[in-house]
ROTORGU-540575 format. One record per residue (C-alpha): residue number from 0; x, y, z. Coordinates in pm, whole numbers. Example, Ala and Ser with C-alpha at 12.3 -4.5 7.8 and 13.67 -1.06 7.14 Angstrom:
% ROTORGU-540575
<0 <1230 -450 780>>;
<1 <1367 -106 714>>;
This chain:
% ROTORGU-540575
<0 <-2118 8717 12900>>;
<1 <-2088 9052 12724>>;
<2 <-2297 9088 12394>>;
<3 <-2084 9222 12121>>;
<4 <-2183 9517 11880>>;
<5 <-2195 9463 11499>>;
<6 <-2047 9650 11248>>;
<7 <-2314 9879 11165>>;
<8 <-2346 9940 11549>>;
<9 <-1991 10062 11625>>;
<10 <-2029 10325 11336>>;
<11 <-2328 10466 11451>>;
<12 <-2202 10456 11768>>;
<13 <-1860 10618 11635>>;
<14 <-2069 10865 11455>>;
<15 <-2278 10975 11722>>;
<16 <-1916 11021 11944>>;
<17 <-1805 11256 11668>>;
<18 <-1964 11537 11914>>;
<19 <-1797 11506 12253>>;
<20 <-2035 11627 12503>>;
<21 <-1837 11468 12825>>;
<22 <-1775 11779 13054>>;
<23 <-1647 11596 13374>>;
<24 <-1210 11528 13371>>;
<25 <-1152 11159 13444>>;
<26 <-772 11110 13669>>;
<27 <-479 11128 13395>>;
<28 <-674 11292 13095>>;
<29 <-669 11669 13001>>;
<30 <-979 11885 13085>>;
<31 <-1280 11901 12895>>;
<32 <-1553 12134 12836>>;
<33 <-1800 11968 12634>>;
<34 <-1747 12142 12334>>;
<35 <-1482 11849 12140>>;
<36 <-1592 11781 11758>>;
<37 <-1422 11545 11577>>;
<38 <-1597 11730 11253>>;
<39 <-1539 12072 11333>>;
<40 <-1401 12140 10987>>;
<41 <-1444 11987 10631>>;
<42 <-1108 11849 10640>>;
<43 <-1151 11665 10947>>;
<44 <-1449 11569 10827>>;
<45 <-1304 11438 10487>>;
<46 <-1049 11220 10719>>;
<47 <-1342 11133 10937>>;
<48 <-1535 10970 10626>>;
<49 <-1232 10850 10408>>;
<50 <-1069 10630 10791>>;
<51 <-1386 10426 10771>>;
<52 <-1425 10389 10389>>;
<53 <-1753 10590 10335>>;
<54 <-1555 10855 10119>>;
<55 <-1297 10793 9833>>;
<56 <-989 10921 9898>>;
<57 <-920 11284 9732>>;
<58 <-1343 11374 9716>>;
<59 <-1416 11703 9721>>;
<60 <-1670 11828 10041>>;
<61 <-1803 12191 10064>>;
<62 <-1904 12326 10388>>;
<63 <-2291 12275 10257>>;
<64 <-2163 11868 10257>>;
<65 <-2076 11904 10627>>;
<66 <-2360 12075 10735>>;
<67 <-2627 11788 10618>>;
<68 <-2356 11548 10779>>;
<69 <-2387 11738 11133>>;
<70 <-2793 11755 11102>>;
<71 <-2773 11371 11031>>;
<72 <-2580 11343 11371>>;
<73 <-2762 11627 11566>>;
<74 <-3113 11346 11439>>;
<75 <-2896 11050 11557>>;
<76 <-2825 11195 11848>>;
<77 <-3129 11310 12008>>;
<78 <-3296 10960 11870>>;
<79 <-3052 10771 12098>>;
<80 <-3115 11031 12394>>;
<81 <-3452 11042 12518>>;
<82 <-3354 11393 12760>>;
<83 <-3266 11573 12403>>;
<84 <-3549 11738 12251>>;
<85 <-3629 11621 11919>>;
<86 <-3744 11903 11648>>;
<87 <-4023 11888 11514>>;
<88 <-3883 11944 11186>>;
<89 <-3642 11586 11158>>;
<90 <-3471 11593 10866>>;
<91 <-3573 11394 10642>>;
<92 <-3300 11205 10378>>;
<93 <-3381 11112 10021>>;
<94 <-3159 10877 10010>>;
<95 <-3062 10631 9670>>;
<96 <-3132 10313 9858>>;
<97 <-3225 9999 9708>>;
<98 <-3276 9633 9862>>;
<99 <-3056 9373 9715>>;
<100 <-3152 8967 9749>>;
<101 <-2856 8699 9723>>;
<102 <-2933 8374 9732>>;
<103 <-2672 8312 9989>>;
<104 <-2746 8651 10203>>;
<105 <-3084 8708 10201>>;
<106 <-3168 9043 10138>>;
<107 <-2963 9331 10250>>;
<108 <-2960 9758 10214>>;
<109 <-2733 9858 9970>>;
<110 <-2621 10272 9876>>;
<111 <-2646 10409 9547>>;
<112 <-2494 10741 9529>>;
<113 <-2157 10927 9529>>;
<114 <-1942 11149 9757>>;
<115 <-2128 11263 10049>>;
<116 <-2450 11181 9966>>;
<117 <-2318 10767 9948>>;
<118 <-2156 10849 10305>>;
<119 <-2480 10972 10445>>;
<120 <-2657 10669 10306>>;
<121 <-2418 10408 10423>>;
<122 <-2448 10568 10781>>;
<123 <-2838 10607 10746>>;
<124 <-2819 10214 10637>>;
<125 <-2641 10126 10909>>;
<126 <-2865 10276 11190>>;
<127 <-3158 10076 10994>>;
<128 <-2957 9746 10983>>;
<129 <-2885 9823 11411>>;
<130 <-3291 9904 11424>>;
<131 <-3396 9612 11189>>;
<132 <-3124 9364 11382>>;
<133 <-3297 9460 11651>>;
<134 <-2934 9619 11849>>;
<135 <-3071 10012 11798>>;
<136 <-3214 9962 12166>>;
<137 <-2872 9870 12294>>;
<138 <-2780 10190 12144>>;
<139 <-2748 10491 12441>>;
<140 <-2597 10801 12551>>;
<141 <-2491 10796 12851>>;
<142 <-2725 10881 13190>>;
<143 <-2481 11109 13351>>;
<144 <-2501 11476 13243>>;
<145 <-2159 11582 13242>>;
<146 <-2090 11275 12998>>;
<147 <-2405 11201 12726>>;
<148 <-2128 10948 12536>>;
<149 <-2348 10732 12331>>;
<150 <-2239 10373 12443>>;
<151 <-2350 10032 12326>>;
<152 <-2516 9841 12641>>;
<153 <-2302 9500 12650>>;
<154 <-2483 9382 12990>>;
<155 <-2674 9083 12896>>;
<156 <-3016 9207 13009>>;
<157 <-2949 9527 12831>>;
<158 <-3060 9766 13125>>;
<159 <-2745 9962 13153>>;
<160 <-2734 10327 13182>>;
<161 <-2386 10444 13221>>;
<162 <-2081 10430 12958>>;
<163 <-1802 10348 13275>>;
<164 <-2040 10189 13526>>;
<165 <-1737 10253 13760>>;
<166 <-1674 10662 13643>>;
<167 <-1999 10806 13554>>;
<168 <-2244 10552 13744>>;
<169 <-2037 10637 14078>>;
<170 <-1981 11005 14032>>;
<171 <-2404 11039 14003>>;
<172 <-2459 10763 14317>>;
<173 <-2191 10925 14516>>;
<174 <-2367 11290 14414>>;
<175 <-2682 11140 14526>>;
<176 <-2566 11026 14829>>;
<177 <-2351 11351 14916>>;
<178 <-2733 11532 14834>>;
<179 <-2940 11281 15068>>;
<180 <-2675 11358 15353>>;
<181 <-2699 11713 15355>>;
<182 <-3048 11708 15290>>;
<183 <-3076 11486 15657>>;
């Protein structure tokens, strides 16, 4: 039985995808060189954040908005990849957060905040929720180096290491195996 991602997981997984670090070409699909960014500009960007409701339509974004966005997912990104090495200067977000208690909900992260600064907060919320939900170690990129996709481990132990257990798990066994038989 496959265990099912929550909201906040599928946008910080989403988010994290934004960079498209997959290098190997899968049968049917054109090439790829690593290099795709779903944010490359401020207008895709814009579109990016306004599809998934963490921008209102017709906000304004300066290239100095997009760069904090692409730190937040260059610190996203190496926390969900333990072979990427983490600077030693993380950026650090002051972010208008608050805690809100309902009666019916319990208590929940809310964003305070405007324009960019509300979208980086709802996405910064969101990883907490996955972390305090306890779903941010289901959270993974991919252990095949010509792919890094951060996927969301649906195995019910949770011990998965591959996005496409049948694509990028047998292109690094059948790599291995090519090595061990030359190697004998």
């Amino acid at each position: 039985m496959a265990v099912e991602a929550s909201p906040d997981a599928v946008l910080v997984q989403d988010f994290a995808n934004t960079r498209d670090l997959r290098r190997f070409i899968p049968r049917g699909h054109p090439y790829r060189d690593g290099s795709g960014d779903e944010l490359g500009s401020v207008m895709s960007l814009r579109g990016w954040l306004t599809d998934r409701r963490l921008l209102a339509e017709g906000s304004r974004l300066t290239e100095s908005d997009r760069a904090r966005v692409l730190e937040l997912r260059t610190a996203l990104r190496a926390a969900l990849d333990p072979r990427q090495e983490s600077a030693d200067d993380n950026p650090l977000y002051a972010l208008p957060l608050r805690v809100e208690i309902d009666s019916t909900d319990g208590p929940r992260v809310a964003v305070s905040g405007n324009g960019v600064d509300q979208a980086i907060g709802e996405i910064c919320a969101a990883a907490l929720r996955t972390a305090l939900s306890g779903e941010w170690w289901r959270l993974r990129a991919c252990s095949a180096d010509d792919c890094q996709w951060v996927f969301y481990d649906q195995s019910k132990p949770g011990r998965g290491r591959y996005c496409a257990p049948g694509s990028c798990g047998n292109r690094v066994k059948t790599r291995a195996y090519r090595r061990r038989k030359a190697d004998a």
